[in-house]
Each structure stands twice: as structure tokens, then as C-alpha cells.
Backbone as CSV, one residue per row, in Angstrom:
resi,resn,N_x,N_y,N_z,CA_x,CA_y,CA_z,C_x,C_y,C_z
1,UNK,-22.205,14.645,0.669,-22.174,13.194,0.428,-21.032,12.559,1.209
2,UNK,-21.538,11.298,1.999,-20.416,11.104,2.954,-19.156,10.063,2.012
3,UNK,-17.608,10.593,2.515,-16.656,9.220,1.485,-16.582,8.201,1.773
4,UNK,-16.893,7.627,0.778,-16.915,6.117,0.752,-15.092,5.598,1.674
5,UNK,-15.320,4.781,2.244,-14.720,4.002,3.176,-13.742,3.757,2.814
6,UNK,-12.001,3.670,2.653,-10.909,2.806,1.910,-11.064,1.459,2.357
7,UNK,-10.312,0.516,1.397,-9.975,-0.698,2.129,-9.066,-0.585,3.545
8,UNK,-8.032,0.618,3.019,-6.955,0.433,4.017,-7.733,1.597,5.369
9,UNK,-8.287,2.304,5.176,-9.445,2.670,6.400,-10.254,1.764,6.981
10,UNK,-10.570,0.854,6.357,-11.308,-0.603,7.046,-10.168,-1.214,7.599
11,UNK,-9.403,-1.546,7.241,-8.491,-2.353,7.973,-8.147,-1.764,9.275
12,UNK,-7.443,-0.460,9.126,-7.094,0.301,10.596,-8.406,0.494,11.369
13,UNK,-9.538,0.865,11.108,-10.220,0.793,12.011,-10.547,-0.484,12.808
14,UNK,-10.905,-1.577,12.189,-11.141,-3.038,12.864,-9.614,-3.191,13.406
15,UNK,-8.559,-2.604,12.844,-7.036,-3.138,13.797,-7.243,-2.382,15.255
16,UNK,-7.438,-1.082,15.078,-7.296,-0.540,15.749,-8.764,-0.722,17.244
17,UNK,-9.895,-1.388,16.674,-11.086,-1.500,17.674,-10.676,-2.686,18.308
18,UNK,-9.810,-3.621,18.473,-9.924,-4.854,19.020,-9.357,-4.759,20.207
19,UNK,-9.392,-5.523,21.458,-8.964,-5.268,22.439,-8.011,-6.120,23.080
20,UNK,-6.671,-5.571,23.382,-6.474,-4.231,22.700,-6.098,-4.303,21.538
21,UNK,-6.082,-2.705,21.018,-5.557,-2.941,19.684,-4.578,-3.744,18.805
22,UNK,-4.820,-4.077,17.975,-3.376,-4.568,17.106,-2.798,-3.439,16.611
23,UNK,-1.509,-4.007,16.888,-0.215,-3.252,15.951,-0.260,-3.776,14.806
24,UNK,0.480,-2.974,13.730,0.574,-3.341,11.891,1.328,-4.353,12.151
25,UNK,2.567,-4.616,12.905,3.455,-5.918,13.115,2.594,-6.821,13.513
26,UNK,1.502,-6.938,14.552,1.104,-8.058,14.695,0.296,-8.203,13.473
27,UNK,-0.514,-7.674,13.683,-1.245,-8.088,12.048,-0.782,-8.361,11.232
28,UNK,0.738,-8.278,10.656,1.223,-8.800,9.908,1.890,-10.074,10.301
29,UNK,2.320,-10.445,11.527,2.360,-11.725,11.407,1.380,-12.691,11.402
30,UNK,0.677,-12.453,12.063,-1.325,-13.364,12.040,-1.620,-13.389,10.364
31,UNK,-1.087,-12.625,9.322,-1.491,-12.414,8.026,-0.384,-13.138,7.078
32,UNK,1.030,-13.538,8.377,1.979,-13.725,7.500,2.325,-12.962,5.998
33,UNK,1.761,-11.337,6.583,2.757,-10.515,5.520,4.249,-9.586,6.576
34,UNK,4.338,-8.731,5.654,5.403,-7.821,6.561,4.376,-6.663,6.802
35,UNK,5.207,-6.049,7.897,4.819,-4.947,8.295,4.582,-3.647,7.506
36,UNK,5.696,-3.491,6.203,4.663,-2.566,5.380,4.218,-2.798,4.451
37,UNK,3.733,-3.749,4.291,2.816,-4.354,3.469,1.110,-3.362,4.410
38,UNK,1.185,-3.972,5.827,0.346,-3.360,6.164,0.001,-1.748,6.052
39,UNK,1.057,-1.500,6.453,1.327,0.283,6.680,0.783,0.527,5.150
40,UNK,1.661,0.032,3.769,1.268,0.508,2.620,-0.245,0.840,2.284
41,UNK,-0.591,-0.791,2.787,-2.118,-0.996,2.600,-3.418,0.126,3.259
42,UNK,-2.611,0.271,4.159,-3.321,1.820,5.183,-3.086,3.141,4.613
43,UNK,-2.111,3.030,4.115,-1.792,4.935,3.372,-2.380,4.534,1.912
44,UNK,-2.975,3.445,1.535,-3.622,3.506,-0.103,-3.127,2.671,-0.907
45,UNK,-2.104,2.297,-0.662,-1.631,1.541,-2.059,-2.738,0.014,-1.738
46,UNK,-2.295,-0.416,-3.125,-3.419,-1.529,-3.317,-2.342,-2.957,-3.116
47,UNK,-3.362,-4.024,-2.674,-2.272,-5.226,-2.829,-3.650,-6.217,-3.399
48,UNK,-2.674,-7.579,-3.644,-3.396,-9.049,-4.364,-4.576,-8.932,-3.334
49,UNK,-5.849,-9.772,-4.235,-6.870,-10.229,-3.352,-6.409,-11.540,-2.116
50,UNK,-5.632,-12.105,-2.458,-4.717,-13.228,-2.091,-4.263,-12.426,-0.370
51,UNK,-3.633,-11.397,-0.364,-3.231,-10.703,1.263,-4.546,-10.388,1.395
52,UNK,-5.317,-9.529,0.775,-6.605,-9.362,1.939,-7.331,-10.144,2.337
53,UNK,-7.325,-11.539,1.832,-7.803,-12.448,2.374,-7.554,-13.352,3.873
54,UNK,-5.628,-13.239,3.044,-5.437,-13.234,4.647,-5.460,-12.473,5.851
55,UNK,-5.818,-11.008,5.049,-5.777,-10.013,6.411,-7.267,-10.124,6.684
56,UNK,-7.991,-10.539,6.069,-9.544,-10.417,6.901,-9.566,-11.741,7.868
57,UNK,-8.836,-13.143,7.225,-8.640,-14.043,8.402,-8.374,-13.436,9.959
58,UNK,-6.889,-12.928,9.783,-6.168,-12.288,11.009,-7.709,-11.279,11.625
59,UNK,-8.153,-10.379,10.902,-9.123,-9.411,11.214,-10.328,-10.570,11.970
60,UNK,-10.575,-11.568,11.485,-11.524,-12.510,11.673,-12.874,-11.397,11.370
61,UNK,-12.917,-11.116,9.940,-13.500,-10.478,9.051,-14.017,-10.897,8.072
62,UNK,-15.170,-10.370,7.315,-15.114,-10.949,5.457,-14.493,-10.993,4.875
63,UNK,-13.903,-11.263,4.020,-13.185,-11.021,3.140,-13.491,-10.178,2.208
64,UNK,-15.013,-10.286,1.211,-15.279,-9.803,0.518,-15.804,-8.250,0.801
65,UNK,-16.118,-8.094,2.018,-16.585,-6.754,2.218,-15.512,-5.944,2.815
66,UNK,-14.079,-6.655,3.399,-13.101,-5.875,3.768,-12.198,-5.166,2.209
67,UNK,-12.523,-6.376,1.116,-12.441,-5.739,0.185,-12.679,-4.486,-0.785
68,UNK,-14.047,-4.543,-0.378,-14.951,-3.966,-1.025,-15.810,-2.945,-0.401
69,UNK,-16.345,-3.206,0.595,-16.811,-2.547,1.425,-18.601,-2.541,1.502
70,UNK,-18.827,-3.985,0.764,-19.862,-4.019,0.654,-20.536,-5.154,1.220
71,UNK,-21.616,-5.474,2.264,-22.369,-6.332,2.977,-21.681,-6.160,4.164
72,UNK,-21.761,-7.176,4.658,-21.072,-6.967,6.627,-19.743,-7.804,6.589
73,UNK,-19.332,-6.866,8.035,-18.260,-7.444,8.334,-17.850,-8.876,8.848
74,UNK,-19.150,-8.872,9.598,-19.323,-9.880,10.165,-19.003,-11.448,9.778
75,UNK,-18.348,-12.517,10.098,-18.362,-13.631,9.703,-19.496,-14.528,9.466
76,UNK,-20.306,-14.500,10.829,-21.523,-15.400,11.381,-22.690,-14.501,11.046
77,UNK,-22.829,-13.142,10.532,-23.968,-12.885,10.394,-24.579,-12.015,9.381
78,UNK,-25.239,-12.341,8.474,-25.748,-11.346,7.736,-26.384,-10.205,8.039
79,UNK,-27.192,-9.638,6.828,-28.172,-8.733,6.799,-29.357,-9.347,7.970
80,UNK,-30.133,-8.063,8.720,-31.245,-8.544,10.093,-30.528,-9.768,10.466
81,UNK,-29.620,-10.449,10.492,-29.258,-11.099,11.868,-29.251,-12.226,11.011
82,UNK,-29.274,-12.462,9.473,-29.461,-14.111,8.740,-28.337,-14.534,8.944
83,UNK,-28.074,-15.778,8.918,-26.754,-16.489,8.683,-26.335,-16.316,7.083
84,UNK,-24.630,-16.207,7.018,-24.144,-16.062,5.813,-24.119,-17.455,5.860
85,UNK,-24.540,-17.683,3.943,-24.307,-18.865,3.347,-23.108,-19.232,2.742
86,UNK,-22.090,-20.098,2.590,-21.266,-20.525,1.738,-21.177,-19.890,0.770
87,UNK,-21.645,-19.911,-0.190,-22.171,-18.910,-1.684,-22.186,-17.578,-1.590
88,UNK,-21.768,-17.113,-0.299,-21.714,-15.090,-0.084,-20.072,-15.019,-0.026
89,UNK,-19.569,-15.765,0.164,-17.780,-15.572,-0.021,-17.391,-15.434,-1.352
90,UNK,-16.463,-14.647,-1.475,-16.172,-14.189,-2.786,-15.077,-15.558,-3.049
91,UNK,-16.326,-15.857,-4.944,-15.089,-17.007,-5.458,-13.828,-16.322,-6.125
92,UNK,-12.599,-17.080,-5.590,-11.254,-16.607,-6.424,-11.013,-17.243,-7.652
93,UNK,-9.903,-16.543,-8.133,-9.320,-16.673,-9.234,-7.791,-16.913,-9.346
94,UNK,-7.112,-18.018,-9.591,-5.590,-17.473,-9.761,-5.112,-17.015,-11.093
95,UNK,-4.032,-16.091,-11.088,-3.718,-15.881,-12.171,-2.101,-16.198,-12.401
96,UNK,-1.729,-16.527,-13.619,-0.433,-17.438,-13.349,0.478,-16.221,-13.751
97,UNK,1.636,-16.912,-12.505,2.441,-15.828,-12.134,3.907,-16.032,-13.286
98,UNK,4.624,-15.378,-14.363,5.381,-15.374,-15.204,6.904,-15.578,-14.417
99,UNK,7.708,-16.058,-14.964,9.498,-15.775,-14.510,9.555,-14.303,-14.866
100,UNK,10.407,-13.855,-13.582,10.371,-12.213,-13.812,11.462,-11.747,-13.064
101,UNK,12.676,-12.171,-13.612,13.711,-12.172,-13.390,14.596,-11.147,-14.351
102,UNK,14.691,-10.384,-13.861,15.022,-8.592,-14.615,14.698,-8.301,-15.566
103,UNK,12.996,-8.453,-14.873,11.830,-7.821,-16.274,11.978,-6.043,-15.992
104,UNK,12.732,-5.938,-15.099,12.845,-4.271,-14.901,14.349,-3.669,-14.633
105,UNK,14.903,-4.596,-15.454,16.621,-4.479,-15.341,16.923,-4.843,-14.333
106,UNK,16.623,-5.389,-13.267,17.077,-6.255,-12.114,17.718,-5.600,-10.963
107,UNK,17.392,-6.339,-10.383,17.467,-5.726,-8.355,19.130,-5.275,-7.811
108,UNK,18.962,-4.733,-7.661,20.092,-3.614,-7.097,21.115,-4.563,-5.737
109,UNK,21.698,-4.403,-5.123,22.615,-5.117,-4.233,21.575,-5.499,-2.889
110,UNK,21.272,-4.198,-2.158,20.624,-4.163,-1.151,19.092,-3.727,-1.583
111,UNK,18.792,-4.300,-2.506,16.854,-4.687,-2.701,16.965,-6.198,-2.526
112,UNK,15.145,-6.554,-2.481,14.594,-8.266,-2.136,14.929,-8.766,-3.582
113,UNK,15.818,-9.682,-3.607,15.528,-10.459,-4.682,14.221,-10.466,-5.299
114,UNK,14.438,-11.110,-6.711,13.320,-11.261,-7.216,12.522,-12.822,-6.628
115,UNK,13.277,-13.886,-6.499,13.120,-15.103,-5.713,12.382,-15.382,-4.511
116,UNK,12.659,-14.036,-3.585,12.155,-13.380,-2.532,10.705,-13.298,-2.600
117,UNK,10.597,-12.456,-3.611,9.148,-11.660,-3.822,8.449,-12.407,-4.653
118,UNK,8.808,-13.749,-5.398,7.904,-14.214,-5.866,7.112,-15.380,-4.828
119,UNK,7.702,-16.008,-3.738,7.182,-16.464,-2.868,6.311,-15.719,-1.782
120,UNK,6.619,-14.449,-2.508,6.154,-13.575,-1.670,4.680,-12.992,-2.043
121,UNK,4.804,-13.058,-3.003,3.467,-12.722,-4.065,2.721,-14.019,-4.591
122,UNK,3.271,-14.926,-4.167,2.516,-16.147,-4.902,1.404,-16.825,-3.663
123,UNK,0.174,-17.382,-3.965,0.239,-17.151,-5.419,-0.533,-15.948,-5.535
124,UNK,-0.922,-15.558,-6.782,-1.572,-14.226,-6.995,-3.001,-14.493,-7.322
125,UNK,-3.666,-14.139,-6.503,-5.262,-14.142,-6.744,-6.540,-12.863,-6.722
126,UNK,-7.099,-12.996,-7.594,-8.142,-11.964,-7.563,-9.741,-12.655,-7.583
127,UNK,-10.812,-11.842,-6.988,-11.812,-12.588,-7.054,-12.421,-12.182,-8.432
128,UNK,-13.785,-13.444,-8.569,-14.237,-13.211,-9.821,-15.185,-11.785,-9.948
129,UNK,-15.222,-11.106,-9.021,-15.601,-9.839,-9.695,-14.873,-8.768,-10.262
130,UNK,-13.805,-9.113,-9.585,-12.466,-8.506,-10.485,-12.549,-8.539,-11.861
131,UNK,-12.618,-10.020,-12.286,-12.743,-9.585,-13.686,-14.082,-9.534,-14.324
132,UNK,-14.961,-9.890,-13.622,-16.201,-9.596,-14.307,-16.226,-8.047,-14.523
133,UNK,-16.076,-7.292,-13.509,-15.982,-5.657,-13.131,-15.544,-5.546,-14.696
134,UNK,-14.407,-6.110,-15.255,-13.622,-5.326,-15.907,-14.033,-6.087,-17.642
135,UNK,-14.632,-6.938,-17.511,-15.091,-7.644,-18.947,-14.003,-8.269,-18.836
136,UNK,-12.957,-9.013,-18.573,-12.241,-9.883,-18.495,-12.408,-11.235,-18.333
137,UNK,-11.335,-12.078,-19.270,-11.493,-13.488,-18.841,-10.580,-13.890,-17.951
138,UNK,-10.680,-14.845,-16.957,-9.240,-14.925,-16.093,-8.123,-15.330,-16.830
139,UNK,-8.445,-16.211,-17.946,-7.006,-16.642,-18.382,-6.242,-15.752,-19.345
140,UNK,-6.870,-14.426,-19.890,-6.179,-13.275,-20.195,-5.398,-12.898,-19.479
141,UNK,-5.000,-12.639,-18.203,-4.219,-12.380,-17.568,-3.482,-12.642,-16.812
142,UNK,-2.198,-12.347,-16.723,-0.857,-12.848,-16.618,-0.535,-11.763,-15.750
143,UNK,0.802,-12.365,-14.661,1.297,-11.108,-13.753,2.887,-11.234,-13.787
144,UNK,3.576,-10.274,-13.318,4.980,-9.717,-13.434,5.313,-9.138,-12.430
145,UNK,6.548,-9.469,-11.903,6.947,-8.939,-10.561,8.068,-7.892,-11.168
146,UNK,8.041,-6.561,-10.928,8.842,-5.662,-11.324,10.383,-6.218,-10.286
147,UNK,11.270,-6.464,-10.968,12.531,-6.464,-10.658,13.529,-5.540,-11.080
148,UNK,13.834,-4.832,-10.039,14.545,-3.423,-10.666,13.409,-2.512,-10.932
149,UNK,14.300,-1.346,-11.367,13.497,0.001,-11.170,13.564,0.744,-12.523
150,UNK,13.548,-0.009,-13.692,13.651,0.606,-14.481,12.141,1.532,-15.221
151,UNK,11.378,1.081,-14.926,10.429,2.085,-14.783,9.905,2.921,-13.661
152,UNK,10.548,3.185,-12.588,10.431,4.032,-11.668,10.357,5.345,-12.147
153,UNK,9.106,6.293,-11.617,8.398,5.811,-10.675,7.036,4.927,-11.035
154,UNK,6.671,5.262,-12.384,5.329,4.449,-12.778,5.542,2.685,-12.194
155,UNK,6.513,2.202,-11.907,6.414,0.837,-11.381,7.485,0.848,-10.565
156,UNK,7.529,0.332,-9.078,8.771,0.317,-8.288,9.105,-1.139,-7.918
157,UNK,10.748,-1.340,-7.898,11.073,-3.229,-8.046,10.216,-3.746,-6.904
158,UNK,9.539,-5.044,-6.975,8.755,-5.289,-6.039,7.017,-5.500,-6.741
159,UNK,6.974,-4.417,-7.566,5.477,-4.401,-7.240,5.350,-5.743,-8.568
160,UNK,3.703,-5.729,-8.018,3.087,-6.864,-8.616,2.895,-6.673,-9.825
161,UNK,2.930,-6.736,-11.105,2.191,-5.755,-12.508,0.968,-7.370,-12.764
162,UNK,-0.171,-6.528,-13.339,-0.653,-7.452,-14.179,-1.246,-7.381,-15.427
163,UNK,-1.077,-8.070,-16.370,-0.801,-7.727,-18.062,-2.071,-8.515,-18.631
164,UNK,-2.668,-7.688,-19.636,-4.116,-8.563,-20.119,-3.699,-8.606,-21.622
165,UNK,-3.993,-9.910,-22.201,-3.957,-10.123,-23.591,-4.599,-8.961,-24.255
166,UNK,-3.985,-8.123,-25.211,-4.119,-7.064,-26.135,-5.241,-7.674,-27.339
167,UNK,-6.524,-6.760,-27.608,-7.628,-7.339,-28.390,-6.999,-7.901,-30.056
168,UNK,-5.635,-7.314,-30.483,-4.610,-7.484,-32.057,-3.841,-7.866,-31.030
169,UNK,-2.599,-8.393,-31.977,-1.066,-8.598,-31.874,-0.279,-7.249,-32.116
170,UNK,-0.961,-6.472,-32.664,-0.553,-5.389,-32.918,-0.317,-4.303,-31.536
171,UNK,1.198,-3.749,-31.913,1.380,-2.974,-30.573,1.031,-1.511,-30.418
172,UNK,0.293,-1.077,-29.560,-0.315,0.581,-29.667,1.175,1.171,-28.766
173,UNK,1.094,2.101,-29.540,2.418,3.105,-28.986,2.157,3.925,-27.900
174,UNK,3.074,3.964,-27.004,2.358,4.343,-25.815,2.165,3.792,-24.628
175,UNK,1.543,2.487,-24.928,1.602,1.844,-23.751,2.578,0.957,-23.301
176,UNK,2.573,0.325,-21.692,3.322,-0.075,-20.953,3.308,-1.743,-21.684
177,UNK,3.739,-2.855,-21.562,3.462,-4.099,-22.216,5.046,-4.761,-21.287
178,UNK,4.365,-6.186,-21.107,5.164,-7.352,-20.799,5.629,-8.173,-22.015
179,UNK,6.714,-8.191,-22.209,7.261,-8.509,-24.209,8.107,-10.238,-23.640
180,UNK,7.549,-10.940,-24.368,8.652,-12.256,-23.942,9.896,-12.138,-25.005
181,UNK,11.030,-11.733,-24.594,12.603,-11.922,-25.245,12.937,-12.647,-24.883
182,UNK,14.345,-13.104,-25.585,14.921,-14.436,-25.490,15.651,-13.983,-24.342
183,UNK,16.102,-13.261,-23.921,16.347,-12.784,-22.254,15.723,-12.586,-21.188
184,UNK,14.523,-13.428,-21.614,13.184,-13.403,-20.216,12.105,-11.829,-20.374
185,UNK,11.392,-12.192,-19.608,10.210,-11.705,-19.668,10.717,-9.552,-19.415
186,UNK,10.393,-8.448,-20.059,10.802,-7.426,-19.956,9.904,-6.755,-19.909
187,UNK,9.167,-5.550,-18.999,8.641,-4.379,-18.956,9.138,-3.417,-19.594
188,UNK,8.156,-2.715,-20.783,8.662,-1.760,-21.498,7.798,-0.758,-22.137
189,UNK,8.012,0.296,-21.805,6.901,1.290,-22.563,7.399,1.148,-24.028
190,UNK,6.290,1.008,-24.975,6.543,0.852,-26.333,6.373,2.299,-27.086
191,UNK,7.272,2.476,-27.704,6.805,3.905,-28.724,7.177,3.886,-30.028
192,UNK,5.848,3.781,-30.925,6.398,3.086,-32.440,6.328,5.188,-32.735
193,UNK,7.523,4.824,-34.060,7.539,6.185,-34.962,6.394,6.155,-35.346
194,UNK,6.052,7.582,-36.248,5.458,7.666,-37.086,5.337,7.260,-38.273
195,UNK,6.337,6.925,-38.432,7.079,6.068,-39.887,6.519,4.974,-39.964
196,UNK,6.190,4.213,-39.058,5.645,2.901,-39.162,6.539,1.936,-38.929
197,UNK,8.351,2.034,-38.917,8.836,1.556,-39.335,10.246,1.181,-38.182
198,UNK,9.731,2.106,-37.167,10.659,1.879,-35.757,10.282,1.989,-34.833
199,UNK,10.505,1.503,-33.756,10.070,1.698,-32.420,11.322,1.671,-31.054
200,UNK,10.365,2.258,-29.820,11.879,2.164,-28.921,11.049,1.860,-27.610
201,UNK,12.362,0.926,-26.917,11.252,0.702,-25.864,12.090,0.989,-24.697
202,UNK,11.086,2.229,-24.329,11.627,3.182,-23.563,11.627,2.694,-21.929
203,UNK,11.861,3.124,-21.120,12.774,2.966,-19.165,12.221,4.004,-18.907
204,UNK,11.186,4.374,-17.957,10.653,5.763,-17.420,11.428,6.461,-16.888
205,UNK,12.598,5.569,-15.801,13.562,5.955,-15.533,14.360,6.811,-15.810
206,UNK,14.391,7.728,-15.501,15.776,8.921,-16.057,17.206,8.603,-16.123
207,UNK,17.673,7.839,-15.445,18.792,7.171,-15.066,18.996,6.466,-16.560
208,UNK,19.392,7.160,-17.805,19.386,6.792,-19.248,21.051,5.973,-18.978
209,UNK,21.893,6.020,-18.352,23.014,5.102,-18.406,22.690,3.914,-17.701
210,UNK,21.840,3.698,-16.797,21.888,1.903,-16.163,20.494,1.481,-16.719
211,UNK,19.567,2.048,-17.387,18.270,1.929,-17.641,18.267,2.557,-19.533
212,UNK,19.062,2.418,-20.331,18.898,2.970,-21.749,17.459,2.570,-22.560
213,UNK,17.132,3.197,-23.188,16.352,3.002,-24.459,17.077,2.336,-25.322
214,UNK,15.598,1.502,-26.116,16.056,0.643,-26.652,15.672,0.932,-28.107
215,UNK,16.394,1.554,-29.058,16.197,1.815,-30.603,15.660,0.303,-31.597
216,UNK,14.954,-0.152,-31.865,14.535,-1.099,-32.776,13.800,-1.037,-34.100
217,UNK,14.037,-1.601,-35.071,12.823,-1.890,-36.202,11.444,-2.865,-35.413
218,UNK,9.941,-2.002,-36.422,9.074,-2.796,-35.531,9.520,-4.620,-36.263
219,UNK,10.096,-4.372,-36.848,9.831,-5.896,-37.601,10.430,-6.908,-36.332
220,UNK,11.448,-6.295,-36.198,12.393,-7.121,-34.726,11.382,-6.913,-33.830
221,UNK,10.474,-5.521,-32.942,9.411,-5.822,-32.349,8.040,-7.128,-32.593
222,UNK,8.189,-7.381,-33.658,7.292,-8.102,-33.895,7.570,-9.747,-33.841
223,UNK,8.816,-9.810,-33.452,9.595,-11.362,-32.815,9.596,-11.235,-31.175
224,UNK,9.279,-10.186,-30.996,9.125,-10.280,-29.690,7.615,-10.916,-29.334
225,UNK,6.756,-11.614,-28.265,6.259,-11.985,-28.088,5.323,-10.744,-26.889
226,UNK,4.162,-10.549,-27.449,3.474,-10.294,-26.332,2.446,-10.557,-25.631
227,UNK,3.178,-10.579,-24.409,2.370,-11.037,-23.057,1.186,-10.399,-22.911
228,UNK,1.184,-9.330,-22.831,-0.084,-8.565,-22.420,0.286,-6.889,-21.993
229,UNK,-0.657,-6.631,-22.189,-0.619,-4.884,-21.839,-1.133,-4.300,-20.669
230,UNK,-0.085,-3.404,-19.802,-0.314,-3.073,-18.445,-1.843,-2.901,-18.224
231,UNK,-2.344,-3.591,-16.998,-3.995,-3.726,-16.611,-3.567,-2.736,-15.212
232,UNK,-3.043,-3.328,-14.029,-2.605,-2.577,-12.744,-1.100,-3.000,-12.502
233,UNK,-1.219,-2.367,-11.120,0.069,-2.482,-10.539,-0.267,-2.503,-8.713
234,UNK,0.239,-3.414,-7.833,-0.127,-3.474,-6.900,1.489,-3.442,-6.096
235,UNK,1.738,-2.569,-4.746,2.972,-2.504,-4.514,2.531,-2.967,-2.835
């Protein structure tokens, strides 16, 4: 069975067929991203529907099939040679982007600001099959720019997170969650006791002196506000 195609294998191949080729730098400026944004995008990692859109511009590509990998590449032409209609472009979605200003214990001396990367990520868009794919409504979901590394490696400062309203208010132990504190928006793996009666919200991070756990009653968890519970992560 032959493998299905990557996005970031579509991209290098159409970079690489044009004459002459593009470099990841040029393509990233025609895309107005950076350069490893591209490179990332080629070794696998995933980014917003929002950059591949602009990279299928630069590509002078679909969008939706550089996405996806499904219908043609082509701009001007469909299936047997039809013209694409208006209505074959994938409709977007924005999703609103949170203050995320050391939601991950905050950026180190020589990392991008968080200020940086939110102009950098904004705005954040996915198309509507995104969430149809997933039974989602768009306004369930909310996104978070990891600042700092306190969950490294499961999230590195920079990346995009995006958080979907939890079906209760109630928090499952275990998972990753965006919590609104009165100190701004925080990434935190949650882990209630068995007791019922405490929880800690743990830093994947090993680095337990600049990144600590956080010992709490759930009752104090339960003044915390939650945003939503880890959906992806795009770097």
C-alpha cells in the first residue's frame, strides 16, 4: 500500500519542482514566515491552517489540498480539466487567541518573547473541517502560546496549544488544561489524589527548582477557571 503523502512532503516537493527551485528562506519570505517554520514544517511538525495558507499562496497552490492532500493542486483547474468554483476553497475559522504571558513560566533571556510570537501566530485559524473532523464547535476553542518551557518536552516555549471546553467543569486527572489564575492564563498537567480532596499541578519539566509543582486543595482548584483541555499543539 503506497504512503500517503505529508503535508510537509507536499510542500518540498512543489518547493523544490519550480524553476528554479525555491529555497526554505525564500519561501519563507513570499509566506512571510521564518525559515524554520518551513524546515519544521518539512521534517513533520504541524503548524496553524493560517501559515499553510500562506504557504500555498507563495506555492501558488490550493490551499486545501496542500493541506490535506486531497483534490488538485492546481489553482485554475479541477478534476478532467473543470474550473474550480469559489465554494471548493476551504472555509476558515478563527479561533480567539488568549493573553499568554507565562502560561509556561515564561521565556528565558535569549528566547522570542511572548509579544513576539503572538504577532506571530495571530491570527490563528483552522478550516471548518477541522472541527467538523473532530465534532467540535469553533467557539469551544481557545488557543495558548506556550511561554517558557515548563512543560518541556510535551510543549516547547513558542508552540501554539489549543484548548477545547471540557464536556463538566469537573477536572479529569491527568490531563494537560489551560486554568485562568489571577496571575494570567497557566498550562498545567492536573493530578487530583485519590482522596478526592487534593490536587497538584504538575511542570513536565524536570527542572523541579525553576518549574515546581504545585500542591493544592481541589476546592482552591475549583476557583480556578477552566479554559479548556489540551486538543493539539502546533510548533
Amino acid at each position: 500500500m503506497k504512503k500517503q503523502e505529508s503535508i510537509g512532503e507536499r510542500v518540498r516537493r512543489i518547493r523544490l519542482s519550480k524553476n528554479p527551485p525555491m529555497s526554505q528562506l525564500e519561501l519563507g519570505e513570499r509566506a512571510e514566515l521564518r525559515q524554520p517554520t518551513i524546515s519544521a514544517l518539512e521534517k513533520g511538525r504541524s503548524i496553524s491552517s493560517g501559515k499553510i495558507a500562506s504557504i500555498a499562496k507563495a506555492l501558488e497552490v490550493d490551499a486545501l489540498w496542500l493541506e490535506t492532500g486531497r483534490g488538485t493542486p492546481d489553482l485554475a483547474e479541477g478534476p478532467k480539466g473543470l474550473k474550480q468554483q469559489a465554494g471548493n476553497q476551504p472555509e476558515l475559522r478563527t479561533i480567539k487567541l488568549l493573553p499568554s504571558a507565562g502560561s509556561c513560566g515564561g521565556a528565558g533571556p535569549a528566547q522570542v518573547k511572548v509579544s513576539d510570537l503572538e504577532k506571530l501566530w495571530s491570527p490563528v485559524i483552522k478550516t471548518k473541517q477541522f472541527f467538523e473532523a473532530r465534532g467540535l464547535d469553533p467557539k469551544s476553542v481557545v488557543a495558548v502560546i506556550a511561554d517558557g518551557d515548563s512543560m518541556y518536552p510535551s510543549i516547547v516555549h513558542g508552540d501554539l496549544c489549543l484548548f477545547v471546553a471540557p464536556p463538566s467543569a469537573a477536572f479529569e486527572g491527568g490531563h494537560v488544561y489551560a486554568l485562568g489564575t489571577p496571575a494570567g492564563v497557566r498550562i498545567k498537567r492536573v493530578q487530583v489524589a485519590t482522596t478526592g480532596d487534593k490536587a497538584t499541578l504538575t511542570s513536565v519539566n524536570e527542572d523541579k527548582h525553576r518549574y515546581p509543582d504545585e500542591d493544592i486543595t481541589v476546592e482552591q482548584l475549583t476557583k480556578f477557571k477552566c479554559l479548556g483541555r489540551l486538543l493539539s499543539r502546533e510548533g
